[in-house]
matplotlib code that plots the C-alpha trace (Angstrom):
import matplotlib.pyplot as plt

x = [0.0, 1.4, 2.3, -0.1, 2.4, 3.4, 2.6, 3.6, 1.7, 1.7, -0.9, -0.6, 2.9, 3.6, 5.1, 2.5, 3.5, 0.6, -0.6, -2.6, -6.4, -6.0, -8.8, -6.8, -8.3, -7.0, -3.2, -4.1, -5.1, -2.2, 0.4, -2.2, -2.8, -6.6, -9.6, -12.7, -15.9, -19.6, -21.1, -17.3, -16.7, -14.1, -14.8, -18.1, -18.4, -17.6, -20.3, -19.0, -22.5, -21.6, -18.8, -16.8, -13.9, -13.1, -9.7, -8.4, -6.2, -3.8, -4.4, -8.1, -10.8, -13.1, -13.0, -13.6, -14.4, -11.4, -13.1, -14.3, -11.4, -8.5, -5.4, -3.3, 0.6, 2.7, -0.2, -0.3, -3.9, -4.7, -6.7, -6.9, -6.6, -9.1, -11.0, -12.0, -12.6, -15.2, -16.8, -17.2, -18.6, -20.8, -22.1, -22.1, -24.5, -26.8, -26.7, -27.8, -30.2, -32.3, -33.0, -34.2, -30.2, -31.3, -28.2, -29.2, -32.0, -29.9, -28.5, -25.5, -24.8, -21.6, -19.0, -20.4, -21.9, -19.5, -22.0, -21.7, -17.7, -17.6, -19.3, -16.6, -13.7, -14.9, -15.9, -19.4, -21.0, -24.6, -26.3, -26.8, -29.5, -33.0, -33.8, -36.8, -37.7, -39.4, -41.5, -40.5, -41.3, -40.0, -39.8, -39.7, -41.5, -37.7, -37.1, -33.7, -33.0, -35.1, -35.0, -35.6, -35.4, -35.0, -31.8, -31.1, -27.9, -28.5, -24.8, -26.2, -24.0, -26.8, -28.3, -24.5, -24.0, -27.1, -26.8, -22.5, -22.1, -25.5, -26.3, -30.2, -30.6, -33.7, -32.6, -32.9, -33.0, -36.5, -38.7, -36.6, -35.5, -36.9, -38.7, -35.8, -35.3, -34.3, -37.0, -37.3, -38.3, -41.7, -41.7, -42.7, -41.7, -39.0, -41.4, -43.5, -40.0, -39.8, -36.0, -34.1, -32.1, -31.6, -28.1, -27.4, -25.0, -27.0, -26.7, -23.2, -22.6, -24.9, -22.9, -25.6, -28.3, -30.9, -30.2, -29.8, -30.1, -32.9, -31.3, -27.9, -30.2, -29.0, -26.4, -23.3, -21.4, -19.1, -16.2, -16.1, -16.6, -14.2, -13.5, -12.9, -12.3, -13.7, -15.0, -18.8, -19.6, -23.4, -22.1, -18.8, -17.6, -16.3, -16.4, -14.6, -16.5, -15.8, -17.9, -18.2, -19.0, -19.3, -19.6, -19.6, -22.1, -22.5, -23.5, -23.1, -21.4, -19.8, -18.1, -14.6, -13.0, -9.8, -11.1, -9.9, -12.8, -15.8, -13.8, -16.5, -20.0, -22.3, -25.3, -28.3, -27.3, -24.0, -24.8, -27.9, -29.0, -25.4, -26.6, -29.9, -32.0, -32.8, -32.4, -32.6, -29.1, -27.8, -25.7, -25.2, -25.0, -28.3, -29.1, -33.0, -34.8, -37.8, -39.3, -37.2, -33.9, -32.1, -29.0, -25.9, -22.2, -19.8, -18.5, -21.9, -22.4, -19.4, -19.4, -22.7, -21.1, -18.5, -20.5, -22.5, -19.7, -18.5, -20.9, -20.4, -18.6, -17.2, -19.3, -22.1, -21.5, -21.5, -20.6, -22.4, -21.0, -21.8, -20.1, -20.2, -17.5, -13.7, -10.6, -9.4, -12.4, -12.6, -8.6, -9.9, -12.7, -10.8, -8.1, -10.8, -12.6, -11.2, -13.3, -16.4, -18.1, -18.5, -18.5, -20.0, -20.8, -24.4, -24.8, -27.7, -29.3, -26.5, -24.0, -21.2, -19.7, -19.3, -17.7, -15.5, -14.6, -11.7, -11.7, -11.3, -8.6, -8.1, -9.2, -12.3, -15.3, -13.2, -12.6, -17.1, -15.4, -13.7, -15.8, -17.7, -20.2, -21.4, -23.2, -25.1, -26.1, -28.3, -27.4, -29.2, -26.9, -29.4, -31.1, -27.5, -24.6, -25.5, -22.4, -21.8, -25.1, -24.0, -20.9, -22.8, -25.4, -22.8, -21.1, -24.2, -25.9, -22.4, -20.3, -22.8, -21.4, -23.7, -25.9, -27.1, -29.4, -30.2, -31.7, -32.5, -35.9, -36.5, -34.9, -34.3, -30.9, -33.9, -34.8, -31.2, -30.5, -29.8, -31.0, -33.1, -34.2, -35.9, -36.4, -34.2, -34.9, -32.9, -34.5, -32.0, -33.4, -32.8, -29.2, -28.4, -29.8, -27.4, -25.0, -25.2, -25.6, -21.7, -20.8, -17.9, -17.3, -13.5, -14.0, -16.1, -17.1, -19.1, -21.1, -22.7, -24.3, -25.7, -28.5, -25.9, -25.0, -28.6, -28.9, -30.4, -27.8, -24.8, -26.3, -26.7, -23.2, -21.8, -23.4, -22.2, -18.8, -19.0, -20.4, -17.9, -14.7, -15.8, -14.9, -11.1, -10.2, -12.1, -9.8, -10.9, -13.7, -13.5, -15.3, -16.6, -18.3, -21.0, -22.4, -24.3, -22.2, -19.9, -17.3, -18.0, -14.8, -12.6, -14.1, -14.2, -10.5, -9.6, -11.2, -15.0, -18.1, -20.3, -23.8, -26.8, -29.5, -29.2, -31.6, -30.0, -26.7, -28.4, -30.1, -27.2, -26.3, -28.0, -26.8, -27.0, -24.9, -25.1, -23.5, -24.3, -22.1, -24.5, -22.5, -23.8, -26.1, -28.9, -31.8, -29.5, -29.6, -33.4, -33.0, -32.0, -36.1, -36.9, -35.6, -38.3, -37.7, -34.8, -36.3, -38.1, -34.6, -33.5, -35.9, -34.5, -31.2, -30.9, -28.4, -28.4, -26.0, -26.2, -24.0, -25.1, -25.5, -29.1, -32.7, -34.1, -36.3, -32.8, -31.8, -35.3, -34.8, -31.2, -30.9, -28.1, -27.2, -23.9, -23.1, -21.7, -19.8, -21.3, -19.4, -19.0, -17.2, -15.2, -11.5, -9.3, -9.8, -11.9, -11.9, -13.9, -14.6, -12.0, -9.6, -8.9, -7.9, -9.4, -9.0, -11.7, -11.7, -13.2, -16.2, -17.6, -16.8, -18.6, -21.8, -22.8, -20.8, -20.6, -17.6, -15.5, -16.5, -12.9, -12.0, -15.7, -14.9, -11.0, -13.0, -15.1, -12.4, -9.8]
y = [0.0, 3.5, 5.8, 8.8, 12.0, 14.3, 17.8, 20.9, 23.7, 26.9, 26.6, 30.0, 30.5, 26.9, 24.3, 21.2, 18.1, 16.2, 14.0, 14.8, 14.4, 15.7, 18.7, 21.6, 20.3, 17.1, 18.6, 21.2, 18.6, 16.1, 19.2, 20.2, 23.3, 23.6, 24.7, 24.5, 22.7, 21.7, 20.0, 17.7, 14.6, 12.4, 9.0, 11.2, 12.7, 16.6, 18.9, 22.2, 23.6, 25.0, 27.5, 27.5, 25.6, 28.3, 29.3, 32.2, 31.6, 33.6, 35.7, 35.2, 37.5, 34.7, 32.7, 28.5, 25.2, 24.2, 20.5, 20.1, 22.4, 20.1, 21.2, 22.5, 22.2, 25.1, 27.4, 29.3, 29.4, 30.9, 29.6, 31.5, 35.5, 38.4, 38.2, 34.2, 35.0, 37.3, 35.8, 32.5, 34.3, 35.7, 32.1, 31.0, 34.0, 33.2, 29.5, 30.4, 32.9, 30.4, 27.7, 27.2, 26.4, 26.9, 25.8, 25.6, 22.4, 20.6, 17.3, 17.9, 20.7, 21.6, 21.1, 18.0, 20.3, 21.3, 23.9, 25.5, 24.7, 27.1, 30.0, 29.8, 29.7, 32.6, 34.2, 34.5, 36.9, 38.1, 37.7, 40.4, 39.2, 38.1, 35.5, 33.1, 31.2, 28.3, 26.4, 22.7, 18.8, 16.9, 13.1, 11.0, 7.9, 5.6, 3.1, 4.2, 8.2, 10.8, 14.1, 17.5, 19.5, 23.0, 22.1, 20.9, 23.1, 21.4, 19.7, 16.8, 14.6, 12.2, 12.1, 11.6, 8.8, 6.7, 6.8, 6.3, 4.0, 2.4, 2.2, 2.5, 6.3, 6.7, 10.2, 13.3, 17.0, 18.1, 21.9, 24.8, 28.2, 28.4, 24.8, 23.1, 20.1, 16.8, 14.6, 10.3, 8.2, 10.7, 12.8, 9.9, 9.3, 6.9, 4.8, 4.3, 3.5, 0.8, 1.3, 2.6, 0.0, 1.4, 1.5, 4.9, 6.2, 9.3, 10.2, 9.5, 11.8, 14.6, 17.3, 19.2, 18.2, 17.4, 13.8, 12.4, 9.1, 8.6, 6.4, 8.8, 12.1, 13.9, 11.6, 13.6, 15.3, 13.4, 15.0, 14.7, 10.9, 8.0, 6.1, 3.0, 0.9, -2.7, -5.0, -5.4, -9.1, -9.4, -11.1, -12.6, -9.6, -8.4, -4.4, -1.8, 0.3, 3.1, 2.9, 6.7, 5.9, 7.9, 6.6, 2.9, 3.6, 3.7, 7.0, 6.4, 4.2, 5.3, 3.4, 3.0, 4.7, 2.8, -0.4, -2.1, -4.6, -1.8, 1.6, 3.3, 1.6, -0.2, -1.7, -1.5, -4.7, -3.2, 0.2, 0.2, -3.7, -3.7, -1.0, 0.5, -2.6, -3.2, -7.0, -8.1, -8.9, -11.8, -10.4, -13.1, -16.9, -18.4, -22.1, -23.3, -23.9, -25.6, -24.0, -20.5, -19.7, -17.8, -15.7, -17.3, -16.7, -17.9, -20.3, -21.5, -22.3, -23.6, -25.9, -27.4, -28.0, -29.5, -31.8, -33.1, -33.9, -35.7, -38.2, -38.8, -40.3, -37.8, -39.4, -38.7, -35.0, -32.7, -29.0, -27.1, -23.7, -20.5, -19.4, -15.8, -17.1, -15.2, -17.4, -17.8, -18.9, -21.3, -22.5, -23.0, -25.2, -27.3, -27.3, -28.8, -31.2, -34.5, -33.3, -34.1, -37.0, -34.8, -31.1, -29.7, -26.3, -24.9, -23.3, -22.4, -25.3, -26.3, -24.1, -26.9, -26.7, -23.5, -23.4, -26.1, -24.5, -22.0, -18.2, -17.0, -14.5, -11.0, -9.2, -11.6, -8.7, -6.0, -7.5, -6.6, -3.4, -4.4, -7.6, -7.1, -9.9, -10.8, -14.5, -14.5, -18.2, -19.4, -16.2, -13.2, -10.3, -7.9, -9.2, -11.1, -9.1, -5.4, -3.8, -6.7, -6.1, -2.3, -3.1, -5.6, -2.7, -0.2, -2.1, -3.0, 0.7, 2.4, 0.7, -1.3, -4.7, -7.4, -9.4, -13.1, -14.2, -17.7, -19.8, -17.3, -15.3, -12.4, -9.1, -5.4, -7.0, -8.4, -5.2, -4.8, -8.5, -9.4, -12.4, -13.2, -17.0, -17.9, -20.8, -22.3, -24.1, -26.8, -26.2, -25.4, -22.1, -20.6, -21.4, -20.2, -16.9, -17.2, -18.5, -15.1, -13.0, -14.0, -14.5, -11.8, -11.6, -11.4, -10.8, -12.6, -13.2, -15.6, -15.0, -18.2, -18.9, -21.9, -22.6, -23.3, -26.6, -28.3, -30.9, -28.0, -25.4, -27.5, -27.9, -24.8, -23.5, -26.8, -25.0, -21.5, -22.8, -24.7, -21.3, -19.1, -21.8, -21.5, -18.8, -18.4, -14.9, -14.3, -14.8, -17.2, -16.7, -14.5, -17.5, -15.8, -18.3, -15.9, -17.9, -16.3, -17.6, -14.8, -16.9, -20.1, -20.4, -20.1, -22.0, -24.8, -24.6, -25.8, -28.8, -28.4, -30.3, -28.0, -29.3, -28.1, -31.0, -30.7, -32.8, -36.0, -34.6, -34.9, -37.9, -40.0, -40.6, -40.4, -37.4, -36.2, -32.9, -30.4, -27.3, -24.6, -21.5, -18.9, -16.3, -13.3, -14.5, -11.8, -14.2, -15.7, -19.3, -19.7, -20.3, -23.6, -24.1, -23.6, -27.1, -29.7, -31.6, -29.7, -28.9, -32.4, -33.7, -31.1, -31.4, -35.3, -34.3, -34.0, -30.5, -28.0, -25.4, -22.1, -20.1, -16.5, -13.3, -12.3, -13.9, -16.3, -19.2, -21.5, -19.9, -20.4, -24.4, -24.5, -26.0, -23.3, -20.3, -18.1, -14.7, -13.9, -10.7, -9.4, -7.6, -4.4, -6.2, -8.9, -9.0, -11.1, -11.4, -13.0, -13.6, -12.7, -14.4, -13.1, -14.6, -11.4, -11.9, -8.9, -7.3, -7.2, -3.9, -3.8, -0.5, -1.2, -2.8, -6.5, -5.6, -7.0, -10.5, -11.0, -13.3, -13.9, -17.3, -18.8, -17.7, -19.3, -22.4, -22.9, -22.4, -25.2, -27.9, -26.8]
z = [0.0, -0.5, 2.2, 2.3, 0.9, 3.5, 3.8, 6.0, 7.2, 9.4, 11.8, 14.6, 13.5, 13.7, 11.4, 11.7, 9.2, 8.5, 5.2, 1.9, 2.6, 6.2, 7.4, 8.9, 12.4, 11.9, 11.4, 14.3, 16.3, 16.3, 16.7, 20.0, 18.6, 20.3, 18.2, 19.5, 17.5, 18.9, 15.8, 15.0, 16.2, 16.2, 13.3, 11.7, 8.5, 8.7, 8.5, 9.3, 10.6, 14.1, 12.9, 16.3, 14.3, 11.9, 10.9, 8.7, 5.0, 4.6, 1.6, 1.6, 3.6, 4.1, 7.0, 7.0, 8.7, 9.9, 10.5, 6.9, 4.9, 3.3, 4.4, 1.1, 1.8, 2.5, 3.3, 6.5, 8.9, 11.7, 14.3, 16.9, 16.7, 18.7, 15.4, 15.6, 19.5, 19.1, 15.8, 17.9, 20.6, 18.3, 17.4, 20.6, 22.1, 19.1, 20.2, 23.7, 22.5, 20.5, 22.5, 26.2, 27.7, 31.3, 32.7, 37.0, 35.4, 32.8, 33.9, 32.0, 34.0, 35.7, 33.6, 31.0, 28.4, 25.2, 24.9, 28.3, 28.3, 25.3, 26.5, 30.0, 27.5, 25.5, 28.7, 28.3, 31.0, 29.1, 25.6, 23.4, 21.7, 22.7, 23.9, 21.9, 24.8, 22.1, 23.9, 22.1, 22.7, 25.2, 24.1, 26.9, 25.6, 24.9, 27.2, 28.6, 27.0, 26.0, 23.8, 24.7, 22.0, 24.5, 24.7, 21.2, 19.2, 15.7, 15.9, 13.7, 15.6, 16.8, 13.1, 12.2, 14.5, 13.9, 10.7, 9.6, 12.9, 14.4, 10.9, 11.0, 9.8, 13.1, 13.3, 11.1, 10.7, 9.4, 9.0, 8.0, 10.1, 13.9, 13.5, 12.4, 14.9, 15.1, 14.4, 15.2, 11.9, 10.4, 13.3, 15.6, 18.8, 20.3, 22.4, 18.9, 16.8, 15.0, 13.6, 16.9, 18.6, 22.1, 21.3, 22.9, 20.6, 19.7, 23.7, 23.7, 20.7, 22.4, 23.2, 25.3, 27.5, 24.3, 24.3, 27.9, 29.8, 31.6, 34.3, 34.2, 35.3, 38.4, 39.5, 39.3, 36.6, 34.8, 35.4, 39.6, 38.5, 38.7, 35.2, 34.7, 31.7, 31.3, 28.8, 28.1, 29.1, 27.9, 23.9, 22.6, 20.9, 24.3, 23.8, 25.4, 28.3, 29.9, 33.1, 35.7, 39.2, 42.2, 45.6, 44.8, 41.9, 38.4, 37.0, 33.1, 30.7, 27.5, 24.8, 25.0, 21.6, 22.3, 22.0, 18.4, 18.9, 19.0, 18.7, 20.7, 19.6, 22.3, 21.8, 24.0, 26.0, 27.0, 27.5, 29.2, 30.3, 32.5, 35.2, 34.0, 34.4, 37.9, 39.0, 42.6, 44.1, 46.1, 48.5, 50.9, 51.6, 52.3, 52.8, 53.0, 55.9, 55.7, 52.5, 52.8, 52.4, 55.5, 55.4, 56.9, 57.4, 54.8, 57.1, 58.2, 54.2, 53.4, 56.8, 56.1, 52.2, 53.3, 55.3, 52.9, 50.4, 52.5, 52.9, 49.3, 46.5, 43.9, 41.1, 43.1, 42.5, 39.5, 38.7, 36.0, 35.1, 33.2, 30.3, 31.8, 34.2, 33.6, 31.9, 36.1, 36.9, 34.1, 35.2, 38.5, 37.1, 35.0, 38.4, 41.1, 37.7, 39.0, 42.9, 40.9, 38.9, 36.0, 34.5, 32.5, 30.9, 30.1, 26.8, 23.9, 21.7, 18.9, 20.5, 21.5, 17.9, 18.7, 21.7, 20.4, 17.1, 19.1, 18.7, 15.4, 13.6, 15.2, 12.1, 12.1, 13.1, 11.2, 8.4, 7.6, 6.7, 4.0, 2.9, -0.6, 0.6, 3.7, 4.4, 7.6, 8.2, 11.1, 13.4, 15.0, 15.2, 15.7, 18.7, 20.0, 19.1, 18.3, 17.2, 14.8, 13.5, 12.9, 11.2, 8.9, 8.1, 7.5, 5.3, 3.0, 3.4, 2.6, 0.9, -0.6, 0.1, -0.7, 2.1, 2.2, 4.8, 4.9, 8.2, 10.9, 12.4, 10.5, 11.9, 10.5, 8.5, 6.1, 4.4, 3.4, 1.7, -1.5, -0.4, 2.1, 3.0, 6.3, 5.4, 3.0, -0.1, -1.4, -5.1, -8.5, -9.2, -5.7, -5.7, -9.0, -7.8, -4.9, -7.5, -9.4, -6.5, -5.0, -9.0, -8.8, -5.0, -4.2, 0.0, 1.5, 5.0, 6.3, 9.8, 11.2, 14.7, 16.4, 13.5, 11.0, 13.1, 12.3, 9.2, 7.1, 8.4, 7.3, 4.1, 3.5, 4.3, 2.2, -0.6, 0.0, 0.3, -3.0, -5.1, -3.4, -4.1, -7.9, -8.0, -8.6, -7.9, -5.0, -1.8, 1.1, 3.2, 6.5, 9.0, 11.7, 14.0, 16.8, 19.6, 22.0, 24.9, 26.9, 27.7, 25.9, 23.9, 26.1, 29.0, 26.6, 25.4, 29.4, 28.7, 30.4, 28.4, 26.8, 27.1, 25.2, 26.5, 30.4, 31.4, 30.0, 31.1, 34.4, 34.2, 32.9, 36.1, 39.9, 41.3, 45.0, 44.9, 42.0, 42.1, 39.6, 39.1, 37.7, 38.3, 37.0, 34.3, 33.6, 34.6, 37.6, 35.6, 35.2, 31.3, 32.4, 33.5, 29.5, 29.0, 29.9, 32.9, 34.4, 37.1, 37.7, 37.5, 40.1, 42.4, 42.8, 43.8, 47.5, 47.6, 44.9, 45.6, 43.2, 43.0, 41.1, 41.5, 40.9, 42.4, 40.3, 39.9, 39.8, 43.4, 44.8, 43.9, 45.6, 48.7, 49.1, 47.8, 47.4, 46.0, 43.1, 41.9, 39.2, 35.6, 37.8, 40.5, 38.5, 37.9, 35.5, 31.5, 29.0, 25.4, 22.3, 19.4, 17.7, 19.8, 21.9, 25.6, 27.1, 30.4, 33.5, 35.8, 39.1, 38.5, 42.0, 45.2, 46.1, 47.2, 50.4, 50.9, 47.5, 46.2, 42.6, 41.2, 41.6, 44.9, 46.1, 44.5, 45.8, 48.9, 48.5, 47.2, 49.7]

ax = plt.figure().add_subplot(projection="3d")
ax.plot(x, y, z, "-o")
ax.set_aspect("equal")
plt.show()
């Protein structure tokens, strides 16, 4: 590939290298020379609508957008002189003026508004102009954010976002002079949307008050808060967080734009389901008493354990784990195996090929951004793995990459196919249309989830493999395998069983001590109720012992019951599907007695 050609410029008397194609704020910004900007963001398209990032030529009166101006070698700018100071002053008064920015009952107030940061640099004491006092909407119908449009500057940024990185286009600009605002879908609502995801990205792009989290309102300002970065545990694809807290609580999470797995992006199951969904904690050890379950000590619970394993033979005992659990948890599992007559670990219908399979390449979910065809074969991206879904819209909306959809429930990735087969037929005419859809594909990528394992799902992708290996120029397939399991991978590669059918896994042999590690699985382990006579089979086994971090129906059938940490309160490392081995940050404290999954177990065994 060749190197980008270098280029110098004078930026405020400075010489700033920088390459061909580069926007004067680009070059200004990587020689920290500061300009300011409102509607720019960092990975968007430039717009250049705000005019607080404009920058003088010399030679030329005019005055430009330094964010959306190429940067022509050898030319001298100016960026910041007492004519650009009082020119964005200017803008920012008019700003202030138009809408209703009543700072004292914003929750961004105090420090997190770009809007209200601007008017302290440029030392804002009054307006000059009049003030419109619009009396606008307030949409408060979404389920975790809503929009004032008082407080709305017209950045575009959330319109920006949704559409180049969420990929779904929900938001818009719509009416013209004082009515312009940002509208959802026809000027609906987000409550009534049938295209937003919940992924947040719009709030995260927000720099004002106009877009805000519901659960996030009036819990601190940002900038007093501790941050923290983590990985999102609620998929595979194992995205980057960063997490604010203050006093031992969460007050917002944010993508992490560091992270080379998600560079910023969240979907609604990592930035909202994490912290803004309440669930009822464990918090203690409990063990049952009659027909309710009383708090105990740690050693009171780990006594009357002990006590009962004794009695017993190891193949009378079995340990069934989540795939939520951390690589050192997983160690530690595979360590204390031989303690038990079997283990085992619990994952989704056809998902043990898998788990089994090992993690793919690192380039595996990047490489949709460059793939010219993308297969998606007995998986659910939208409604499992969110910012894969994104990528895999982006690519087909924007690049115009073609899109295969063969074996899965119908979702929004539909509308955008090529082809689109829910169910599949096996007939001659539907495959030569697949046939001449992938005709003159060269990159590939194939994206296949537990459906593809059935009879009809390996057919399938034994076809698709035979069309694209005729033809010659095309280079191999990027295989991207996406189970639904956290964890599953990698717990697997230690040697544990994955099993899809627990209740012969149970059966196959009497059992009179099961232990479940839940850890911090959303429902707290009651999934494994939606198989048929798991909990027939459990109620047979004298001690159950679960060991999770949220109430359930699972913890109300255990005999005894331990706490778990949950993500917030977990250390150690997992890894993603593309084989990534990525890093676990403690956010909070353990609440109440709370314990991490290997450290309970060692206990146990020791």
């Amino acid at each position: 590939m060749i190197a980008p050609k270098q280029i110098t410029v004078t930026i405020d008397s400075q010489k700033c290298v920088g390459e061909e194609g580069q926007t004067v704020l680009q070059i200004a910004t990587a020689n920290r020379i500061y300009i300011p900007t409102l509607c720019y963001l960092k990975h968007l398209s430039s717009w250049g609508g705000c005019r607080m990032c404009i920058v003088e030529i010399a030679g030329s009166p005019k005055v430009v957008p330094s964010c959306a101006t190429p940067a022509m070698d050898g030319t001298t700018y100016t960026a910041n002189n007492d004519r650009l100071r009082q020119l964005r002053r200017l803008t920012l008064e008019l700003l202030f003026s138009e809408r209703n920015h009543i700072c004292p009952f914003c929750p961004t107030n105090h420090g997190d508004c770009e809007l209200q940061q601007q008017g302290y640099r440029h030392g804002m004491d009054s307006v000059r102009y009049p003030y419109l006092y619009p009396a606008l909407p307030v949409d408060t119908s979404g389920e975790y954010f809503a929009l004032d449009h008082n407080r709305c500057i017209l950045c575009t940024r959330c319109v920006r976002v949704c559409d180049e990185v969420e990929g779904v286009h929900t938001l818009d600009v719509a009416f013209r002079g004082e009515k312009n605002r940002v509208i959802v879908d026809l000027n609906g609502i987000f409550g009534a949307s049938d295209t937003c995801t919940n992924c947040g990205a719009c709030v995260a792009a927000c720099p004002t008050g106009a877009l805000f989290d519901k659960a996030a309102a009036f819990r601190g300002k940002l900038n007093t808060c501790q941050v923290v970065r983590t990985t999102c545990t609620e998929c595979p694809v194992g995205c980057g967080l960063l997490v604010f807290t203050k006093e031992n609580r969460i007050v917002e999470v944010f993508g992490d734009h560091d992270s080379k797995v998600s560079l910023g992006h969240l979907c609604a199951r990592g930035r909202y389901e994490t912290w803004a969904v309440p669930r009822e904690r464990i918090v203690q050890p409990m063990i049952r008493s009659i027909h309710a379950l009383k708090p105990v000590s740690w050693e009171q619970a780990l006594r009357e354990i002990a006590r009962i394993r004794g009695k017993l033979d190891a193949t009378q005992t079995a340990l069934l784990v989540s795939p939520r659990i951390t690589n050192e948890a997983a160690i530690t599992v595979a360590r204390v195996a031989a303690r038990f007559g079997k283990v085992g670990m619990f994952v989704a219908r056809d998902e043990s090929a898998l788990c089994g399979a090992g993690a793919g390449a690192l380039e595996g979910t990047n490489s949709l951004s460059n793939a010219d065809a993308i297969i998606v074969l007995g998986a659910q991206p939208s409604r499992t793995h969110g910012v894969l879904a994104a990528k895999i819209r982006n690519a087909v909306r924007r690049r115009r990459a073609k899109l295969l959809v063969f074996h899965a429930h119908k979702s929004d990735l539909d509308q955008h196919a090529d082809i689109c087969a829910n169910i599949v037929s096996l007939e001659h005419v539907f495959w030569d249309r697949v046939a001449e859809a992938l005709k003159n594909v060269k990159r590939p990528a194939l994206v296949y989830g537990a459906a593809a394992m059935t009879p009809i799902g390996v057919t399938v992708m034994a076809r698709l493999i035979q069309i694209l290996e005729s033809n010659p120029s095309r280079h191999a397939p990027v295989l991207i395998p996406l189970p639904t399991s956290t964890n599953g991978q990698a717990v697997a590669a230690v040697g544990v069983e994955p099993v899809e059918d627990v209740a012969p896994w149970l059966d196959a042999q009497p059992l009179q001590y099961l232990h479940i590690i839940a850890s911090d699985e959303p429902d707290g382990g009651a999934r494994l109720f939606e198989e048929k006579h798991v909990r027939a089979l459990l109620e047979r086994i004298d001690c159950v012992v679960v060991q999770a971090s949220y109430e359930s129906e699972l913890t109300e059938a255990a005999r005894i019951v331990l706490p778990s940490v949950t993500w917030s309160e977990k250390s150690g490392t997992v890894t993603n599907i593309e084989g990534r081995e990525l890093p676990l940050q403690p956010v909070l404290t353990p609440r109440g007695e709370a314990r991490e999954d290997a450290r309970i177990l060692e206990e146990l065994v020791s």
